[in-house]
N, C-alpha and C positions, 0 to 999 in steps of 0.2 A: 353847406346846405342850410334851409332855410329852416332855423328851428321848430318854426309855426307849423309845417309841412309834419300830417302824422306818418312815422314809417314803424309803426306796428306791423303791416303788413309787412315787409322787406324784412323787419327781423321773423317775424314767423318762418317765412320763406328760407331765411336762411340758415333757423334752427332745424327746419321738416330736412333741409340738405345734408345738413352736416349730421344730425339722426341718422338716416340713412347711409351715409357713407361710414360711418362709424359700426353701426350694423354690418353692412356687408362687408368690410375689413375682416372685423371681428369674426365669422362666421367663416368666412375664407380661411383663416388662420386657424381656426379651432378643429377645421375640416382634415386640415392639413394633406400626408397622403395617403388618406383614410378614404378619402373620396371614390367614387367610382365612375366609371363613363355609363352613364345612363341614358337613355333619349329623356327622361323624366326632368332628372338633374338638370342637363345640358337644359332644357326648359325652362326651369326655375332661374338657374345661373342667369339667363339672357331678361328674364323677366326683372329680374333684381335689379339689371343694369340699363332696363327700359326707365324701371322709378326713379333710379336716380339722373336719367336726361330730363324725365319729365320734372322731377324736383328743381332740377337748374335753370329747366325751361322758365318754369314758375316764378322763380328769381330773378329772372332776366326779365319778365313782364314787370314786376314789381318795382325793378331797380328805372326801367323804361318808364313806368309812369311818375316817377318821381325826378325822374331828369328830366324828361318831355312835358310832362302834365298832361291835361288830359286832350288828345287829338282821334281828328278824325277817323285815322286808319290804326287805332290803338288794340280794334277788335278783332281786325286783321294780322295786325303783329301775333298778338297771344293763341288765334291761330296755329304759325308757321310752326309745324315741329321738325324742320331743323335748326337746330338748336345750335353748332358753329355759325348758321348762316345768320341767325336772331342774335348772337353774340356781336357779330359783325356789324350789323346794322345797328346796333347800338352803340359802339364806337367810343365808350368810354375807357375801354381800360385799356390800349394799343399794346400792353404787353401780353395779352391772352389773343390777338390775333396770331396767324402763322402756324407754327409749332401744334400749339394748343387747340387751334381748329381743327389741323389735321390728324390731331390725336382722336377730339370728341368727333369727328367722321368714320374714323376707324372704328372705334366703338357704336358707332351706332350701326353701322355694317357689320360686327359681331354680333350685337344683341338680335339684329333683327333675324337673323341666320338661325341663331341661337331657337329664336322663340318660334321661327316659323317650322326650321327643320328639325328641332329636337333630335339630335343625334351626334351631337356632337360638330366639330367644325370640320369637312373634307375640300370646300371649297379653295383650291392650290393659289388665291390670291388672298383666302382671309389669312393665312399663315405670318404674314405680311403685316398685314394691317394687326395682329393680334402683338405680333413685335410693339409697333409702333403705340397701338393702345396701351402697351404698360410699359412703356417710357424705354423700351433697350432699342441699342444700336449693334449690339457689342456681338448678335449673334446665339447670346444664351438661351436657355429653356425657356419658354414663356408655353410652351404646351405640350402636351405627353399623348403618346401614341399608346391606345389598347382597340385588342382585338374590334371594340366596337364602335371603335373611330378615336376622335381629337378632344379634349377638350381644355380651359383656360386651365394652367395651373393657378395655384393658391396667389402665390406673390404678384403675380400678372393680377388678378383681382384686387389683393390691396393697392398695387399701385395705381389701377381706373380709379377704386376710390378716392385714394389720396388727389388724383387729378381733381375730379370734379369740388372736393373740398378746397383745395388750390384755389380754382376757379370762384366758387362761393365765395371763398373770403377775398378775394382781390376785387371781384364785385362789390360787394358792403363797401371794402375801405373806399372804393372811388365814387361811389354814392354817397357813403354816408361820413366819409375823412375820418372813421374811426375802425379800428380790427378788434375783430372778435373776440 
């Protein structure tokens, strides 16, 4: 990278990330299962995991104008909030396509659920994607059933977070040749 080139921005970006993902690990964990199925909750939960796509999003713009410079549809990019699709089109880091998109898709198809239906998750295909958002294949618990519906257990939370910190830091190091 070109030393001249200031990436103050990209590290803020990528410290507002990894904040937030630290937060809501932590918060998930301390909750543990003490939690309860609230539509309030379920709310909150999907909001928390709105800020941190949008945190990533953020990051991807930043790490985008410093590999592209400044271009004409760069106002358009910082636009798109899909954020696997804006990953992709960035095209730096080939080890976060795939997999990783299809993770940050699922996730964004929880949060949004999340935030619009507050009640937990009933939709019979999020069940699916809420697997794949926190990384199992295996079949295990990733969500609990009460009377008042579905919602993410604890460790399914830390692990989206750990995802998007993932993603943070392998963006910096391909941008900037250094980890965090």
């Amino acid at each position: 990278m070109n030393p001249d080139i200031d990436r103050t921005a990209l590290l803020r970006a990528h410290a507002t990330l990894s904040a937030g993902c630290a937060f809501v690990a932590t918060y998930a964990e301390r909750e543990g299962t003490a939690r309860t199925a609230h539509p309030a909750h379920a709310r909150m939960t999907g909001n928390r995991l709105h800020e941190l796509d949008r945190f990533l999003s953020v990051l991807i713009d930043e790490a985008a104008s410093l590999l592209n410079g400044p271009r004409r549809d760069a106002r358009l990019f910082a636009r798109m909030r899909n954020t696997p699709e804006k990953l992709r089109r960035l095209g730096t880091v080939a080890a976060l396509h795939g997999a990783v998109g299809q993770r940050l898709g699922a996730i964004g198809r929880i949060c949004a659920y999340l935030r619009h239906c507050g009640d937990g998750v009933h939709r019979s295909g999020l069940a699916r994607d809420i697997q794949l958002a926190g990384g199992r294949t295996d079949g295990g618990r990733t969500i609990a059933e009460t009377p008042m519906g579905l919602y993410l257990e604890p460790p399914t939370i830390v692990a989206i977070a750990g995802l998007y910190r993932l993603v943070g830091d392998a963006l910096l190091l391909s941008v900037d040749g250094t980890a965090p």
